[in-house]
N, C-alpha and C positions, 0 to 999 in steps of 0.2 A: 426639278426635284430629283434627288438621286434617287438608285433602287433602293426598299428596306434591305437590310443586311440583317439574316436571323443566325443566329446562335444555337442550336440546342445543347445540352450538356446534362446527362446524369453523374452524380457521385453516389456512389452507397461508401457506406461507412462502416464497414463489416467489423465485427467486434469478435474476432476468435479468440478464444482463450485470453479474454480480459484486455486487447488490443486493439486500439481503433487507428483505420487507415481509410484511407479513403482509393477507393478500386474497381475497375471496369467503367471507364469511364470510353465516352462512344461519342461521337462528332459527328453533326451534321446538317450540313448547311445547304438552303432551300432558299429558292428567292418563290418571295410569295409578297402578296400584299399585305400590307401593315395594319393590324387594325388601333383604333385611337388608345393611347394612354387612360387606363383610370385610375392612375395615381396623381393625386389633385396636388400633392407638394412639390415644391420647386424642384429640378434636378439635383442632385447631390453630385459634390465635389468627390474627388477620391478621396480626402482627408476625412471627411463629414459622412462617409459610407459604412469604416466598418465603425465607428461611434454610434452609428442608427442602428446596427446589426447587434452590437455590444447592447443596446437598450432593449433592443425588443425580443431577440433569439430566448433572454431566460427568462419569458414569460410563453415558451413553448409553444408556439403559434403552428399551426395545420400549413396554412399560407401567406408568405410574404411579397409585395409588390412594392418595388422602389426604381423611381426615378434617376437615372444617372445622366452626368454630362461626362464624358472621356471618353476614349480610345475603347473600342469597345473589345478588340482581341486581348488589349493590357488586361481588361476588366475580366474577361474568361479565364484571362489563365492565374489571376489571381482569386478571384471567386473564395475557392477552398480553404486558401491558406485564411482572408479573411473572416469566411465563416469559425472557424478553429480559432483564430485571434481573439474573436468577438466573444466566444466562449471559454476566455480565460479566465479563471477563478469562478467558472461554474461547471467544474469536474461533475457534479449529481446531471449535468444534463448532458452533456457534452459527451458522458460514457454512457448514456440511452438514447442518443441519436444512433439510430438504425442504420437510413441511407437518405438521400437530398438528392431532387431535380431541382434544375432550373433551364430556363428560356433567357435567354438575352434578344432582346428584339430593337433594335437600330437602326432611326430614320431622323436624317437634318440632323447629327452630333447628337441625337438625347435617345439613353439606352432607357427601356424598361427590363427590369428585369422582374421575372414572375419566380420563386423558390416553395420549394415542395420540399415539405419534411416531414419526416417515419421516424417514430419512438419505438422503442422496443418496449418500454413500460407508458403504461396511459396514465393519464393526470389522474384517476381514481384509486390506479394502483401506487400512484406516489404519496397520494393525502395517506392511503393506510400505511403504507414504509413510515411516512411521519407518525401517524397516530401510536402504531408499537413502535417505532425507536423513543417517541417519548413518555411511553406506559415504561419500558425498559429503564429511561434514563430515573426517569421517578423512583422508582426500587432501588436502582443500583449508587447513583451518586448521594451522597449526605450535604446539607450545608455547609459542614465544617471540614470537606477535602479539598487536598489540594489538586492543583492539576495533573501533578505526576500521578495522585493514585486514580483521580479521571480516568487518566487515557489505559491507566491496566486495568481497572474496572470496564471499563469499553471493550479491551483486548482481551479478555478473559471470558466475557457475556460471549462475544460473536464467534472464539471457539470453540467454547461448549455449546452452545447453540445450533452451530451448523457443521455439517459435515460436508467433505469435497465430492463433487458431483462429478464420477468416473464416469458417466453419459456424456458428460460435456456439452449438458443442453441449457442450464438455466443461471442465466449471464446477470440477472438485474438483483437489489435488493430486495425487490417485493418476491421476485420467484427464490430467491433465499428465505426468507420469513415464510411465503407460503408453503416448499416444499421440505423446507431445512436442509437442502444443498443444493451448493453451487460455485461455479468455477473461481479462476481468483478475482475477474471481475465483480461477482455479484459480492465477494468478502468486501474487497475495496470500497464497493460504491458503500455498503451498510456502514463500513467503519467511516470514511466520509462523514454520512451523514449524521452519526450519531457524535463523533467527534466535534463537529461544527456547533452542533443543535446544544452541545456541553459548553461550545467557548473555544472550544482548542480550536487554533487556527489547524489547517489541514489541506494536501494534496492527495493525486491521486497522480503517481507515476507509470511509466512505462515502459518498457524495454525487452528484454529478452533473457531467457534461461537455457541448459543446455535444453530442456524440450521444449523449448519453442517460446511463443510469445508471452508477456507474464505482465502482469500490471500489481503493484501495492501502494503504498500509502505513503507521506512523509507529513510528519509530526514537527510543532514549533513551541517548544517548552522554553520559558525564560529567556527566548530572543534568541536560541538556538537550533538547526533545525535536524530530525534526527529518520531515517528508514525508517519504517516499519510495516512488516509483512504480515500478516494476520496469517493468511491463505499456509506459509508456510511454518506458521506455529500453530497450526493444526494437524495432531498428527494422522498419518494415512498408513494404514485403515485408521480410521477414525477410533479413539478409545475413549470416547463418552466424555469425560470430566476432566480428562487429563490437559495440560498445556503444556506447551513449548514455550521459552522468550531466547530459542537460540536467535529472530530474528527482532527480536525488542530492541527500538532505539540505537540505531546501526548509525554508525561515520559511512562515508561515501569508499573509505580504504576499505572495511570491512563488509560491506554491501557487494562490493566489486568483484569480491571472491568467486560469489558465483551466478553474481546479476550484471546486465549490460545495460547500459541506456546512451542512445546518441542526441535524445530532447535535452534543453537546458534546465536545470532545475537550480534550486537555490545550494547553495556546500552545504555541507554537512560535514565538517571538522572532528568537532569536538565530540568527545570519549562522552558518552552517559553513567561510566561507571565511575567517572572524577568527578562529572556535575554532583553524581547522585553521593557520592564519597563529603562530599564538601558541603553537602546539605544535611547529612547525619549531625558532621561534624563541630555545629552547629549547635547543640546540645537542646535540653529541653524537651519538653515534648514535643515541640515540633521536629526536632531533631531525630526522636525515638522515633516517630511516622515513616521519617525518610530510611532509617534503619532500619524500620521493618520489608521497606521496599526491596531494597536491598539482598534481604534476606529470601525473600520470597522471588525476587525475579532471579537470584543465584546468581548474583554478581558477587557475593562475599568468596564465592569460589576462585577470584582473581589475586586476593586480596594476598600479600608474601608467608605468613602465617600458614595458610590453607594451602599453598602451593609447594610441590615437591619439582627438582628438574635433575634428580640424581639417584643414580641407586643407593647411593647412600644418606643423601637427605631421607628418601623412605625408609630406610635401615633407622635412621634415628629419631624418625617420628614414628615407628610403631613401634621401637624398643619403650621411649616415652607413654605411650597408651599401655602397655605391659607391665611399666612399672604401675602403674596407677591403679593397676587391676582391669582394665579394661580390656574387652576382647573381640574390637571395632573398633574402625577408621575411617572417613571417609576422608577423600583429599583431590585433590584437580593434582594430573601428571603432567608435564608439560609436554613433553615428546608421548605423545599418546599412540606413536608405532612401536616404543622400544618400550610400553609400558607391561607388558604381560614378561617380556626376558629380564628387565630391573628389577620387576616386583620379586622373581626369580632368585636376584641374586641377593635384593636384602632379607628375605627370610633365612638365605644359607647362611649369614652371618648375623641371626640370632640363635640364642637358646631360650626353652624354658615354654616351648611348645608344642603340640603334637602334629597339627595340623592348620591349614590355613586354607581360604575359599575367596575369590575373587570377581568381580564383575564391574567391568567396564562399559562405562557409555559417553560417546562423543559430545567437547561440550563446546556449544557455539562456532564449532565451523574454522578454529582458528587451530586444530592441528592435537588441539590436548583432548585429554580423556577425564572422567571423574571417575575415581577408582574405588569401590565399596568393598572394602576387606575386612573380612571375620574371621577371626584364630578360636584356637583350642587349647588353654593353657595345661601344663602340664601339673 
């Protein structure tokens, strides 16, 4: 009979700022004597291993013991990547695993393997995540909405509700409901859950920003899939009630700007301001629904109407508001660096004012500005 061949092997799965990896992992190999298998089921094949891991990891088990028949170095150094497999399309767990032991222990070709798993949230603190995400969802969605206003109702509850947690301590949903802030983990995992718990299909992605590691969300409205960052449409300092959708329902081009991810995720193409343009257009009242989305998520800011890219388109859209008697504008600029020396120069080529007042603010990341102007007729 050969010697047993043991394995040891920790992974923790450290979650910094909304990221999980798996790190400090430590090797060490002991010959000792074997003691008996007590996993009574037959060895598992490699095929048939993470299939058993996939069934039973999201039912959050303390400890796992499975039988294996393979190559047992193959088996360590794949371990992780299958545990992470097994846990695909259950992001609510997957982003509360903490960290993972296990033993590989190998005698006559058949590994046991013994697995240790740490949550960072306890099944107690997940039933109440459930219980208030579906008191919230109750208040918040109606029978008669549609999805698109689901997922801003969802996205509008979870920014006003919590604030970003500059401690950088409280990563989970439940410590976001408990303390009302938390990183951009603990935004994702809520929007997750409440997402799912509404219908909407839903991820939880990952990648990187210039400060470091950053995790959000990806959204699947009408068979198309769309960004969205809750975390960064909150604003910081927090301002209570206010929202942001500069990050609402992003393409993968416009995401890119200033998010990285090297994980495969599904595309994300298509424009949400065509989908949602094409659903107004539609007419009726359901029609009016979509238009009012529109309106309120400040996409109608795109729209050629509302948009100036000249000093003289502004020259002739505030001469227009002047005729009309009006002494306010607002308007998306398009070059939003040259927009304070344009606005500049179409005043200088009006009359029939005294003064004029300006205030800009950036809008969605893609270079323009919305420009709030109020004159003083003469």
């Amino acid at each position: 009979m050969r010697k047993p061949y043991w394995i040891l092997f920790m992974a923790a799965a450290l979650l910094v700022f909304g990221f999980g990896r798996y790190d400090g992992w430590r090797d060490a190999l002991a010959a000792a004597g074997m003691p008996e298998a007590d996993a009574a089921a037959a060895p598992l094949t490699p095929e048939r291993l993470e299939a058993e891991l996939a069934a039973r990891l999201p039912e959050r088990p303390d400890e796992l013991k499975l039988s294996y028949a393979g190559d047992p170095k193959q088996l360590s150094a794949r371990l992780p990547q299958l545990i992470r497999g097994a846990l695909d399309g259950h992001d609510d767990i997957a982003y509360i695993l903490d960290k993972f032991y296990y033993t590989i222990r190998t005698r006559d070709g058949v590994s046991v393997i013994d697995i240790s798993l740490k949550y960072r949230e306890t099944k107690a603190q997940s039933a109440e995540v459930e219980r208030q995400a579906a008191a919230a969802l109750q208040s918040l969605i109606a029978p008669q909405m549609n999805d698109h206003e689901k997922v801003k109702a969802i996205h509008d509850w979870i920014v006003r509700r919590l604030a970003y947690d500059e401690s950088l301590r409280h990563y989970t949903a439940y410590e976001a409901l408990d303390s009302g802030f938390a990183v951009c983990q603990g935004y994702a995992l809520l929007a997750y859950k409440m997402l799912t718990m509404a219908g909407i299909e839903a991820k939880i992605a990952e990648g990187a920003v210039d400060t470091g590691e950053h995790v959000w969300n990806m959204v699947r409205l009408d068979g198309r899939w769309y960004h969205l960052d809750v975390t960064w449409d909150d604003p910081l300092p927090d301002r209570g009630d206010a929202v942001s959708y500069r990050y609402y329902l992003l393409t993968d081009a416009e995401m890119r700007r200033d998010h990285r991810w090297e994980r495969s995720y599904p595309e994300a193409p298509a424009e949400y301001r065509e989908a949602l343009a094409d659903l107004a257009a539609q007419g009726g009242e359901a029609g009016e629904r979509f238009a009012a989305l529109e309106r309120e998520i400040g996409l109608i800011w795109l729209k050629p109407e509302r948009t100036a890219s000249s000093a003289a388109e502004l020259r002739d859209r505030i001469a227009a508001a002047m005729r009309e008697g009006g002494e306010s504008l607002r308007i998306r600029y398009a070059d939003g660096g040259a927009a304070t020396r344009d606005l500049k120069a179409a005043f200088a080529g009006l009359d029939g004012y005294r003064s004029y007042r300006a205030k800009f603010e950036p809008y969605r990341g893609d270079g323009s500005v919305l420009v709030d102007i109020s004159w003083e007729l003469q």
